[in-house]
N, C-alpha and C positions, 0 to 999 in steps of 0.2 A: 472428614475432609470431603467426601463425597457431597453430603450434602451441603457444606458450604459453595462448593460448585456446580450443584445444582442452581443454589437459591443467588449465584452470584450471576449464573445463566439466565435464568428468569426474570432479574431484574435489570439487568442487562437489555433484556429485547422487548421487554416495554418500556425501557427509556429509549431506548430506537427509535421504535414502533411511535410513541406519544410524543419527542421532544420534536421530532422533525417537522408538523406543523408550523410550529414556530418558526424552523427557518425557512421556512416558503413561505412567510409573512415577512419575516424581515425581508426577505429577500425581493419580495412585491413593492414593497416600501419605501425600500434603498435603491429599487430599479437596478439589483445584481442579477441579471437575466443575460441568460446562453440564446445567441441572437442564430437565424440558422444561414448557415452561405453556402457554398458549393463544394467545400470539403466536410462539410458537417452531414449527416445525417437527420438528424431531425426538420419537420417544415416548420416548426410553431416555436415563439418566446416561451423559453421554457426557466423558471428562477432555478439557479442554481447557490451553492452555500450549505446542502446538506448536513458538509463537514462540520458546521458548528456544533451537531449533536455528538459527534465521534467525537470532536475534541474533550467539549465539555463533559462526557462520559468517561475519556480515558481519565480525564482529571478526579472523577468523583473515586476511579478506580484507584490511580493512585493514591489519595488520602486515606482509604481503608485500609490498602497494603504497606504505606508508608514505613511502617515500622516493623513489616513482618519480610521485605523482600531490600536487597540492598539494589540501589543505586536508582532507585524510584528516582528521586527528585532531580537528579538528571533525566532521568527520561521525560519528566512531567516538563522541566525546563525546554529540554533539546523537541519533544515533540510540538510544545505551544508555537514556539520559532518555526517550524516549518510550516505551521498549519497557518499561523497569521502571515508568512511570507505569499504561501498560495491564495490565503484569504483577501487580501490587498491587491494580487494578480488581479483575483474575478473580478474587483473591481475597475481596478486601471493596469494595462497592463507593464508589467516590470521585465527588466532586460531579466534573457536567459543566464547572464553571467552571475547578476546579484544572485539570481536565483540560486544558480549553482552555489556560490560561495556563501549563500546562509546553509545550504543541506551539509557542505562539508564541516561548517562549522557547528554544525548541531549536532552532525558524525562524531565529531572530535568530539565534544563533549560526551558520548559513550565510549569508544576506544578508550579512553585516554587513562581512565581509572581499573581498566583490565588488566590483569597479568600476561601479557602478551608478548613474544620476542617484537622488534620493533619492522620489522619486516611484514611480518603477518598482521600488526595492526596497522601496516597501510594498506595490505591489501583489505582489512575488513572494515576500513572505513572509508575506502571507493568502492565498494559494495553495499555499502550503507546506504550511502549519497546517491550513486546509481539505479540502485531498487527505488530512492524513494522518488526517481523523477520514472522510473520506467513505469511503476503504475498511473505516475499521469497519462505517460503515451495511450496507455492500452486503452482508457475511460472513454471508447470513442461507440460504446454501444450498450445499451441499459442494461445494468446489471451485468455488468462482465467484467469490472476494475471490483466491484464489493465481494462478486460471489468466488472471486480468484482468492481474497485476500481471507473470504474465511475457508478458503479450504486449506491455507498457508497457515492460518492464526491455528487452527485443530491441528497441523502438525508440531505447533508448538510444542501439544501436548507429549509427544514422544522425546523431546530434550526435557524436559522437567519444569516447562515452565504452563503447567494446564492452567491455575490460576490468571494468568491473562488471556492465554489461548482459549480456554470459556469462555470469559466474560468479553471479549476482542470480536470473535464470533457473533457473538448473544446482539451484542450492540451492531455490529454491521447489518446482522441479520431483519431487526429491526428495520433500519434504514431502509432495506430490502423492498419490503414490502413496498413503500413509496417509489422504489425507481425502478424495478420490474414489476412485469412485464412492460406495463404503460406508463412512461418514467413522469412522474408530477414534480419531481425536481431532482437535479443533477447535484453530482457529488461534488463541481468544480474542483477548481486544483486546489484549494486550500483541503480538500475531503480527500482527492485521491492521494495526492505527496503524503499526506498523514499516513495513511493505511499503508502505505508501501515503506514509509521511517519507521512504524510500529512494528511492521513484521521483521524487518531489517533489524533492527535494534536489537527489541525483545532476542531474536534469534543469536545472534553475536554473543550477547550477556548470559544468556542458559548456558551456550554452548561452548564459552572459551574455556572452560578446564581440557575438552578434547580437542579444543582446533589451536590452544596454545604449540603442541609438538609438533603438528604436520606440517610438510614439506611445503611451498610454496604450491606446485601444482595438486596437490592434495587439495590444498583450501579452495583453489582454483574451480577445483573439478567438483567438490561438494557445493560451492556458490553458484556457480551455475545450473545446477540441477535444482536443488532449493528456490532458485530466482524465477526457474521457472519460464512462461508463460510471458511477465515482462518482459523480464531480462533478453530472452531471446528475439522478440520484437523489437527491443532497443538496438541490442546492437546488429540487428541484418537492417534498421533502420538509418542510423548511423551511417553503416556502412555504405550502403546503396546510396546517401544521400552525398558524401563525401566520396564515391567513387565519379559520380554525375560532377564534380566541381561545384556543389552548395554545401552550404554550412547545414552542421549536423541538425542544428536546430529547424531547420528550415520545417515546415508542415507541410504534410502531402497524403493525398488515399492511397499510400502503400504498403498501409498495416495488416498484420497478420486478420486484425478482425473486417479489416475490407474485402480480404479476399474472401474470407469465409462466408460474407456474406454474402459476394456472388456467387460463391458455389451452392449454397444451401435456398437462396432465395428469402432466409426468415432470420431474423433478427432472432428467434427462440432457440434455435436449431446452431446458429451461430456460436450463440454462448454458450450453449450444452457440451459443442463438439472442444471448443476449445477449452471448458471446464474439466472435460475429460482427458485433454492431453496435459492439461498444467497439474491432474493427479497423476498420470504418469508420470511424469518430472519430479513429482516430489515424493512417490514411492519408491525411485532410484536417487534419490538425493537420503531420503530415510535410512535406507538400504545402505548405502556408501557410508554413511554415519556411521551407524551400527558399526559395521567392520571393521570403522578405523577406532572407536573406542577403544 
């Protein structure tokens, strides 16, 4: 088993690493390019679409597990859907509502097949839906929505699901390369909703034989630590934006990675620090697990 997830990690991060060319080509070609304004950080057109190598990888991963992991083809199903709903964004932009209502609806298509009391599967699938828009929010500094999501996917590995959480890694890892330090192209939101439905999902599906019994603030209290890094940026985002009288959606530089990066001055120093607190969020989300086993 070991070595199957080695060799599933290695292959993994050279299809990263070599597919994502191509989507900086398409993305040159189809003029899918992150333009820069006054909430953006970046000065230069930079093609975004990354994501097509995450998707097409998670896909190549499903076909090999197909038959050794249950409820693969919903996830290969529910994951394409959110990744072509973001995909379609980068190109023209789509209301935040539809948006919402394909994540829920790709959500549902995982809850739904779980043994769950009916309570706790709505809490974990607006925890689904919510993770997979809050790693859009964060995607606002190189390398800091990808290198969040593989330190999330390697926690997979302690609920029992290392077989994606390797090769989930492997491939982000990959992409890595291309968008840190000096990003050659962005994960857009069809890249980052993906990564944040991935770990969402995958995470639910491991872990519902133990979050079936728990109490409503039990799950509560493990999804938030687990989320993480997003999550906690969504909603002090949310909030602040909806306390001002705007709609949640509204965009603004009031993200946790804005401020970081006035305090630090460096975009490297930014992501490190905040790398290092979304492991503490998930060594006490770990932690909280364990117990409630």
């Amino acid at each position: 088993m070991n070595v199957q997830l080695i060799l599933t990690g290695l292959c993994g991060f050279f299809w990263g690493g070599f597919i994502t060319p191509l989507s900086i080509r398409l993305a040159y070609n189809y003029q899918i390019m992150d333009l820069p304004d006054q909430r953006k950080i970046h000065k230069e057109r930079t093609p975004r679409g990354a994501g097509l190598g995450l998707w097409a990888g998670y896909l190549l991963w499903a076909l090999y597990f197909v038959s050794d992991i249950p409820g693969v083809r919903y996830g290969a199903l529910s994951a394409t859907l959110v990744f072509f709903c973001g995909y379609m964004d980068d190109m023209k932009s789509l209301s935040p509502f539809i948006r919402l209502a394909i994540h829920l609806f790709a959500a549902t298509l995982i809850v739904l097949p779980l043994p769950l009391p009916l309570l706790n599967r709505f809490v974990c699938l607006v925890w689904i839906a919510g993770t997979t828009s809050a790693y859009n929010l964060i995607d606002g500094v190189n390398g800091l929505c990808i290198s969040v999501f593989i330190s999330s996917a390697l926690a997979l590995c302690f609920v029992g699901d290392a077989p994606f959480g390797v090769a989930g890694a492997a491939i982000a890892l990959g992409v890595l390369c291309w968008n840190f330090p000096m990003a050659q192209t962005f994960l857009g939101d069809g890249g980052s909703t993906l990564l944040g439905f991935l770990f969402a999902s995958h995470f639910v599906t491991a872990a519902s034989p133990v979050l079936a019994p728990l109490g409503v603030h039990e799950l509560v209290l493990v999804f938030l630590l687990l989320g993480g890094i997003p999550v906690l940026d969504t909603l002090v985002a949310f909030s602040r934006r909806i306390l001002r009288g705007k709609s949640p959606f509204y965009p603004d530089r009031g993200h946790l990675h804005h401020h970081f990066l006035e305090w630090t001055r460096s975009p490297f120093w930014a992501v490190t620090c905040l790398l290092l607190l979304h492991a503490c969020f998930l060594a006490g989300g770990a932690t909280v697990y364990a117990k409630l086993r």
